[in-house]
MMTF fields as JSON, N, C-alpha, C and O atoms, coordinates in Angstrom:
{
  "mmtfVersion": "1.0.0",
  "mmtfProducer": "UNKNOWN",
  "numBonds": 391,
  "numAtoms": 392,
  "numGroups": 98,
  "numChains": 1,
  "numModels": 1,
  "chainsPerModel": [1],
  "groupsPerChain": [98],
  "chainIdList": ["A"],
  "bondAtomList": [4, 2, 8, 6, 12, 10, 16, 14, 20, 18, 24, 22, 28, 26, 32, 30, 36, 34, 40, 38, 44, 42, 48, 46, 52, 50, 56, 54, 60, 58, 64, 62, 68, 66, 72, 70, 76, 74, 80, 78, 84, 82, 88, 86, 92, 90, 96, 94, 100, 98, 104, 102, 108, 106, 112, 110, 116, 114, 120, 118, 124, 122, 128, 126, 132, 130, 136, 134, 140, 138, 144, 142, 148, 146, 152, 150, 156, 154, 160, 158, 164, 162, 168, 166, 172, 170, 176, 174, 180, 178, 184, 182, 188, 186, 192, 190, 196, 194, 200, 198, 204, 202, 208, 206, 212, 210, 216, 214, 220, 218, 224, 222, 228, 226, 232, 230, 236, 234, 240, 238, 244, 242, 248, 246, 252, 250, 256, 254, 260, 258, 264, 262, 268, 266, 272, 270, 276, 274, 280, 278, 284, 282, 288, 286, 292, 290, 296, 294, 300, 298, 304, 302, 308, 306, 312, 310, 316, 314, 320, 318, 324, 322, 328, 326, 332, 330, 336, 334, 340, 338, 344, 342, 348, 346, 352, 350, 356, 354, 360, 358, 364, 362, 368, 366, 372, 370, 376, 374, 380, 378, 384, 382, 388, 386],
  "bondOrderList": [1, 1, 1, 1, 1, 1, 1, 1, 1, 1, 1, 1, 1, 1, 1, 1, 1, 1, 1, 1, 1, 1, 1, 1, 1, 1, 1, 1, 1, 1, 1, 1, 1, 1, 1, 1, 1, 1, 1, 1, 1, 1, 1, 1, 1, 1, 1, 1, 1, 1, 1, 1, 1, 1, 1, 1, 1, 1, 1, 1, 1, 1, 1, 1, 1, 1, 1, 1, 1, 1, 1, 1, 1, 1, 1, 1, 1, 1, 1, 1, 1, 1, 1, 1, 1, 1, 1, 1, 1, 1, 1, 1, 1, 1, 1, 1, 1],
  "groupList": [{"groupName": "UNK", "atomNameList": ["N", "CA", "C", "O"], "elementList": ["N", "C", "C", "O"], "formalChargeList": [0, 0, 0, 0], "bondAtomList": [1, 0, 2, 1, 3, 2], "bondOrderList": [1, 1, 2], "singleLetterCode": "X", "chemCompType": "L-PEPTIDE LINKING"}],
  "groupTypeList": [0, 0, 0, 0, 0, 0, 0, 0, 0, 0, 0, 0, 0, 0, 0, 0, 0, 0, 0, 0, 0, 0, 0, 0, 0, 0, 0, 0, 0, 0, 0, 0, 0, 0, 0, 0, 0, 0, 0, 0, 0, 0, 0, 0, 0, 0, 0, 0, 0, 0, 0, 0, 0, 0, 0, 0, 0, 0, 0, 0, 0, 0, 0, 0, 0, 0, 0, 0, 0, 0, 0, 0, 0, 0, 0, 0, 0, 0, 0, 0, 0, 0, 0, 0, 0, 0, 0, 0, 0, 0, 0, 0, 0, 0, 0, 0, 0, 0],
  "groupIdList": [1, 2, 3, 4, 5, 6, 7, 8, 9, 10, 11, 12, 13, 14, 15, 16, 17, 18, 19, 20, 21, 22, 23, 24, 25, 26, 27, 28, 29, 30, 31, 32, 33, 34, 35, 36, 37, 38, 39, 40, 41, 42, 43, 44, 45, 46, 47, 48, 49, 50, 51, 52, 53, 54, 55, 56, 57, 58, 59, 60, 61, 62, 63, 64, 65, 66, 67, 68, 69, 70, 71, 72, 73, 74, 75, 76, 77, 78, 79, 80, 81, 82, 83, 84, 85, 86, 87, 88, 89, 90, 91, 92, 93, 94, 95, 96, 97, 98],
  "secStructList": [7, 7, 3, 3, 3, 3, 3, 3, 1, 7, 2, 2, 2, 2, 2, 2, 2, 2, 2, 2, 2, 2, 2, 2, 2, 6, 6, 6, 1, 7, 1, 2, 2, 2, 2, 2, 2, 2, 2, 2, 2, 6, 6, 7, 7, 1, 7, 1, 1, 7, 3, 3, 3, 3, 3, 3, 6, 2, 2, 2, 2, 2, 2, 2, 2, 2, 2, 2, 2, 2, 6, 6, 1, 1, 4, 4, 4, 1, 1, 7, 2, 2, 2, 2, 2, 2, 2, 2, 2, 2, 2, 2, 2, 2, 2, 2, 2, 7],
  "xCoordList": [13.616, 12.66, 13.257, 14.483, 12.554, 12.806, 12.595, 11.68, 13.806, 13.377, 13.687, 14.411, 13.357, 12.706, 13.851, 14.294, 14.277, 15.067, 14.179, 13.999, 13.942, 12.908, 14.193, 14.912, 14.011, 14.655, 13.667, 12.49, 14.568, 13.589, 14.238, 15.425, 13.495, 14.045, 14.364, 15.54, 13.55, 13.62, 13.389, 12.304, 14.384, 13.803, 13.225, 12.06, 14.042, 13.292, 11.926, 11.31, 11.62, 10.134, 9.249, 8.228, 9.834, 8.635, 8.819, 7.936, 9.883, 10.472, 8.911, 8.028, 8.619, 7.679, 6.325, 5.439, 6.038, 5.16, 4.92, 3.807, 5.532, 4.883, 4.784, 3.993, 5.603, 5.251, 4.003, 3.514, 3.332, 1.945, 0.545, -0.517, 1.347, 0.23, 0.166, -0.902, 1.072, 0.963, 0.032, -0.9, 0.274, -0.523, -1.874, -2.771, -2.04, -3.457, -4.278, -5.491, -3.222, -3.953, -3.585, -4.397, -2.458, -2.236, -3.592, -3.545, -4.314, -5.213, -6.338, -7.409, -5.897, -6.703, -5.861, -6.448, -4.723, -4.079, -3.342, -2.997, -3.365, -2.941, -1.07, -0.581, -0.563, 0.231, 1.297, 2.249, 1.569, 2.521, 3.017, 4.12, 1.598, 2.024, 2.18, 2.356, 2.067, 2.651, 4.218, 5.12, 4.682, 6.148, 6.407, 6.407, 6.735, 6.866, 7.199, 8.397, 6.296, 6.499, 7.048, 7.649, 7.097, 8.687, 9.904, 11.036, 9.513, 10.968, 11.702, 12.862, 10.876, 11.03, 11.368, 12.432, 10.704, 10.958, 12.428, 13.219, 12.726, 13.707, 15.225, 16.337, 14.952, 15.893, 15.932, 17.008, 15.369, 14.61, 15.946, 15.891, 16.765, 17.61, 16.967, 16.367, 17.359, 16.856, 18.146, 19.151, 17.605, 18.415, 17.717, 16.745, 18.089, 17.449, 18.211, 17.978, 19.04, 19.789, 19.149, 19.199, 18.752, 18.427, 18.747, 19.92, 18.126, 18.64, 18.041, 16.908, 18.717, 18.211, 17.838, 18.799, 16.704, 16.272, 16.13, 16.052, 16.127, 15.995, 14.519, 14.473, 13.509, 12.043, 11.928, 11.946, 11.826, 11.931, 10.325, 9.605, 9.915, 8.112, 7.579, 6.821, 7.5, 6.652, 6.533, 5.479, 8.018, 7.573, 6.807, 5.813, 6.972, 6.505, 4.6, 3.843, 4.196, 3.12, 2.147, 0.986, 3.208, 2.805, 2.736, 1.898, 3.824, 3.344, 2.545, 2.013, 2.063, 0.719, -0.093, -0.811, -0.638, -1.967, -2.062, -3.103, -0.849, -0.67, -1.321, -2.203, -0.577, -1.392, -2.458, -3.15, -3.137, -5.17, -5.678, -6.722, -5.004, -6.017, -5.889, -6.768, -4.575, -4.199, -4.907, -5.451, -4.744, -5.713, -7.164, -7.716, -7.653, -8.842, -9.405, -10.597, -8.226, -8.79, -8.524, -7.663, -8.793, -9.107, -7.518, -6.943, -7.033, -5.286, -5.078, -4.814, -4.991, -4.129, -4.261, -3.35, -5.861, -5.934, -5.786, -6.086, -5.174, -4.65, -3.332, -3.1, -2.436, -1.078, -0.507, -0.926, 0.863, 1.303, 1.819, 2.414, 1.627, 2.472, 3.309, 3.153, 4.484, 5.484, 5.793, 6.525, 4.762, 4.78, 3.948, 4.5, 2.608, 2.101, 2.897, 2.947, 3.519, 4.041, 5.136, 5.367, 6.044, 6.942, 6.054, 6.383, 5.184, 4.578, 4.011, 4.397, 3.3, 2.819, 3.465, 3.161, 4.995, 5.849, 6.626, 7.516, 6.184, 6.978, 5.881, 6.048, 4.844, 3.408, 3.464, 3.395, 3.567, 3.474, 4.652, 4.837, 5.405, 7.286, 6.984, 7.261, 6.284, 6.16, 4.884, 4.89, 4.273, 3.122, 3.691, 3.459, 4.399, 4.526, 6.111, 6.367, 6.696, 7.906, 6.84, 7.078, 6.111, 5.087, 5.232, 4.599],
  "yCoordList": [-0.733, 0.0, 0.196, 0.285, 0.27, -0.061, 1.693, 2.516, 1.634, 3.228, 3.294, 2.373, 4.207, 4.521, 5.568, 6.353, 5.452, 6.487, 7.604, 7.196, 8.828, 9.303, 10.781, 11.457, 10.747, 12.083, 13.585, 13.816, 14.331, 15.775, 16.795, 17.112, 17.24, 18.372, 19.549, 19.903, 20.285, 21.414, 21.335, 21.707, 20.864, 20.803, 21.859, 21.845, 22.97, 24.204, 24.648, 25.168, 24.148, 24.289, 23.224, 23.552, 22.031, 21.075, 21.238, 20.639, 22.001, 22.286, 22.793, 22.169, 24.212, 25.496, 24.889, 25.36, 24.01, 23.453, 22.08, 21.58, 21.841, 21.191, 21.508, 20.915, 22.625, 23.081, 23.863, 24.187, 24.261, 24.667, 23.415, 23.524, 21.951, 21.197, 20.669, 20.202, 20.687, 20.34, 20.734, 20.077, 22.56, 23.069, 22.905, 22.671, 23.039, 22.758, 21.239, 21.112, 20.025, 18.69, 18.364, 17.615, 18.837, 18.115, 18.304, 17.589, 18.936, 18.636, 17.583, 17.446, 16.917, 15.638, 14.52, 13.438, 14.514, 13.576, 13.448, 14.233, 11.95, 11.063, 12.11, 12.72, 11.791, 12.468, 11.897, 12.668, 10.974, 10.021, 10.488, 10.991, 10.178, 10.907, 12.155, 12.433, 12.979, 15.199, 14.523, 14.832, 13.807, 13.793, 13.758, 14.785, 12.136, 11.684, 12.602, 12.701, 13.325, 14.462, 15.545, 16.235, 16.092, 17.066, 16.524, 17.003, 15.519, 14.429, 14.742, 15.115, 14.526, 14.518, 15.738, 15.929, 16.831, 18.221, 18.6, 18.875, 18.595, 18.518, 18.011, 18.469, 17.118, 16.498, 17.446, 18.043, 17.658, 18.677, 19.949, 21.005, 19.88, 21.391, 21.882, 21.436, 23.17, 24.525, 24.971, 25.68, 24.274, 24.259, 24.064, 23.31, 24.728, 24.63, 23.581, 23.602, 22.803, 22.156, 20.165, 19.732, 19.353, 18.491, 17.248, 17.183, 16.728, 15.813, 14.425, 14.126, 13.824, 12.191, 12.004, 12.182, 11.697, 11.819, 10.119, 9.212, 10.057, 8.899, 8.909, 9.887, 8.157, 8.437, 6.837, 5.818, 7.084, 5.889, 5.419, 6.23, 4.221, 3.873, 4.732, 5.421, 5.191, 5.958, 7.001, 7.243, 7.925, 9.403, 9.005, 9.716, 8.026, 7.755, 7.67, 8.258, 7.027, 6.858, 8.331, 8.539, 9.271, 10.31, 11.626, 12.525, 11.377, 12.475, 11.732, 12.546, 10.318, 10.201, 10.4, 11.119, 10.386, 10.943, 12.528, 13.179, 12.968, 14.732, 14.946, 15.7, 14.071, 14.293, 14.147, 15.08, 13.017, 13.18, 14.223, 14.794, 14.505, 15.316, 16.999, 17.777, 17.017, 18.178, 18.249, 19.225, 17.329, 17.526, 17.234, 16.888, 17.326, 17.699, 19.174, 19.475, 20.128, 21.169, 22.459, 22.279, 23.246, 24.517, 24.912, 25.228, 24.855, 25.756, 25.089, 25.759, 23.705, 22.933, 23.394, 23.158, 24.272, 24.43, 25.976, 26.553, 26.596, 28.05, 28.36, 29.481, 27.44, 27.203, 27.329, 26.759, 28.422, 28.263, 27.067, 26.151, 27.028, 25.774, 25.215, 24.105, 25.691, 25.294, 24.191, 23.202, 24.847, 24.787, 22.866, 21.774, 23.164, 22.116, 20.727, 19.651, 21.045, 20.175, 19.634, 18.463, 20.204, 19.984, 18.733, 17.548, 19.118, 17.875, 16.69, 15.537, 17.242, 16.163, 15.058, 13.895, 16.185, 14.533, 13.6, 12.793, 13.852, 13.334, 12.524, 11.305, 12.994, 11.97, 10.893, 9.739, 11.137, 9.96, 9.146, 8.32, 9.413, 8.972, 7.593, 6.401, 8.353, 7.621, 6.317, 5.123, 6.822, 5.949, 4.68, 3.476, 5.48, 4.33, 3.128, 2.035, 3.63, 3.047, 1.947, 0.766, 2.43, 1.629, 0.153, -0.584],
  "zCoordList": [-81.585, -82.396, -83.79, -83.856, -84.885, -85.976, -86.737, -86.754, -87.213, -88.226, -89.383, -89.761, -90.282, -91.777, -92.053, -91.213, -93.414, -93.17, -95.094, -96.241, -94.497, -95.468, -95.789, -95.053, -96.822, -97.896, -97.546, -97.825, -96.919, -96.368, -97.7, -97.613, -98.805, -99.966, -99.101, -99.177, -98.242, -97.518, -95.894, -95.446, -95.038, -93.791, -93.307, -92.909, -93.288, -93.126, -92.886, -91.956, -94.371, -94.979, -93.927, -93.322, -93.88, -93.356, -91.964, -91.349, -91.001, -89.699, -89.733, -89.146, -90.62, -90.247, -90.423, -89.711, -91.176, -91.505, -90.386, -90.222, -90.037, -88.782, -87.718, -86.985, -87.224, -86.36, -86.331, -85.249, -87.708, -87.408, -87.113, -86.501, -88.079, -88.059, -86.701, -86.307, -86.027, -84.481, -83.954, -83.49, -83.977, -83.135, -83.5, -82.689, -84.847, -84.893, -84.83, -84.998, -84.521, -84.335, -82.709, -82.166, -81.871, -81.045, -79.788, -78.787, -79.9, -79.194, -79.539, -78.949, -80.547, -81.184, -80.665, -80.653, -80.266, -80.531, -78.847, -77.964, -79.065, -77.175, -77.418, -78.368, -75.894, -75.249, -75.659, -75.532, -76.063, -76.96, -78.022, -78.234, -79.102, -79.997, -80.636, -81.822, -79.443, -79.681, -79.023, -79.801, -77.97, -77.594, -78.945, -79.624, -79.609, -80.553, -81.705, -81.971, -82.47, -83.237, -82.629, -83.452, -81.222, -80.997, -80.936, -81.007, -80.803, -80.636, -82.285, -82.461, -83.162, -84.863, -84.954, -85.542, -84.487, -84.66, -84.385, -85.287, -83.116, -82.709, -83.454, -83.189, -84.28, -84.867, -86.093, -86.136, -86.765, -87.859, -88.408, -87.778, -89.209, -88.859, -89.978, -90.956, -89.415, -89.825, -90.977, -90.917, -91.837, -93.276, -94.368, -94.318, -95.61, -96.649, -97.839, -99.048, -97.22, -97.887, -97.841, -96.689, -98.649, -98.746, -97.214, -96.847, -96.76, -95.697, -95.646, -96.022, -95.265, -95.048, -93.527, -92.779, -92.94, -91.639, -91.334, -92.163, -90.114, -89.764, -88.853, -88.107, -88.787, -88.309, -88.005, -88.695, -86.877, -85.537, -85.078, -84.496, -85.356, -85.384, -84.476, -85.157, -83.105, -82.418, -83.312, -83.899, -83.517, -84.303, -85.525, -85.673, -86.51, -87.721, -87.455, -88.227, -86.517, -85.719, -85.573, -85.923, -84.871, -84.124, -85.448, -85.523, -86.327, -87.771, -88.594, -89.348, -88.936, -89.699, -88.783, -89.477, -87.763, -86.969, -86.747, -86.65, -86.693, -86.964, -88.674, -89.084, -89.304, -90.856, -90.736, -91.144, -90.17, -90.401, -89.701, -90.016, -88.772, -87.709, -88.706, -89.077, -88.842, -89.636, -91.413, -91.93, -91.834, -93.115, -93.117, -94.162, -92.277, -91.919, -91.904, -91.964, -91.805, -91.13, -91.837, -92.698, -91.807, -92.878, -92.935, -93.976, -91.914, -92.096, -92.849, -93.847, -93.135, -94.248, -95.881, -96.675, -96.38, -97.184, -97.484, -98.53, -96.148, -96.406, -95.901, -95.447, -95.945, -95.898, -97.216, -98.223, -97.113, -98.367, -99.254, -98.687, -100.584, -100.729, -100.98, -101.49, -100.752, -100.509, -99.228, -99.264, -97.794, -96.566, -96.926, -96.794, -97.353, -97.881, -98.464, -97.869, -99.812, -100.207, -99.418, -99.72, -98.312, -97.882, -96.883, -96.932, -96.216, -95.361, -96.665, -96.855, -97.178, -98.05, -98.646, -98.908, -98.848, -99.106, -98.199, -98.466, -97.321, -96.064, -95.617, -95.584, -95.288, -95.281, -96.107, -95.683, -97.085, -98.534, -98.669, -99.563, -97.767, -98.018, -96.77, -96.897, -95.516, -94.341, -94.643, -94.343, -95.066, -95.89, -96.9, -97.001, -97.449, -98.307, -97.714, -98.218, -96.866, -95.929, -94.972, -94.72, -94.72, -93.514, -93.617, -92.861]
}
């Protein structure tokens, strides 16, 4: 399996921030891809210090379908933004690695 390696500014930030977009997409989304994104989570530290992550095709898979299902939906546009931008660039990082 082939992985991406994407620049996290605040893991912290995008740790908290996905753990909300989960909850609010994984009931959109096959059983694969919610492992997949705890799998990512999991790896995730709880640091505010810059990190280089490594994102392995299933998880890469399983957080752009967490992104559609999740920017679809009203929390995304009443999330702080900090919380926001922290996914947004990680979306756009994985997007454009694809």
């Amino acid at each position: 399996m082939e992985s991406v390696s994407v620049k996290v500014l605040n893991p912290f930030a995008l740790k908290e921030s996905l753990l909300v977009a989960l909850e609010v997409a994984w009931p959109d989304m096959d059983r694969e891809a919610v492992s997949a994104v705890r799998s990512f989570l999991s790896q995730v530290p709880s640091s505010v210090r810059p990190a280089e992550m490594a994102v392995g095709q299933a998880e890469r898979e399983g957080l752009l379908a967490c992104s559609a299902y999740f920017q679809r939906s009203r929390t995304w546009h009443w999330m702080r933004e900090d919380l926001v931008q922290a996914l947004y660039d990680l979306f756009v990082e994985l997007k454009r690695k694809g």
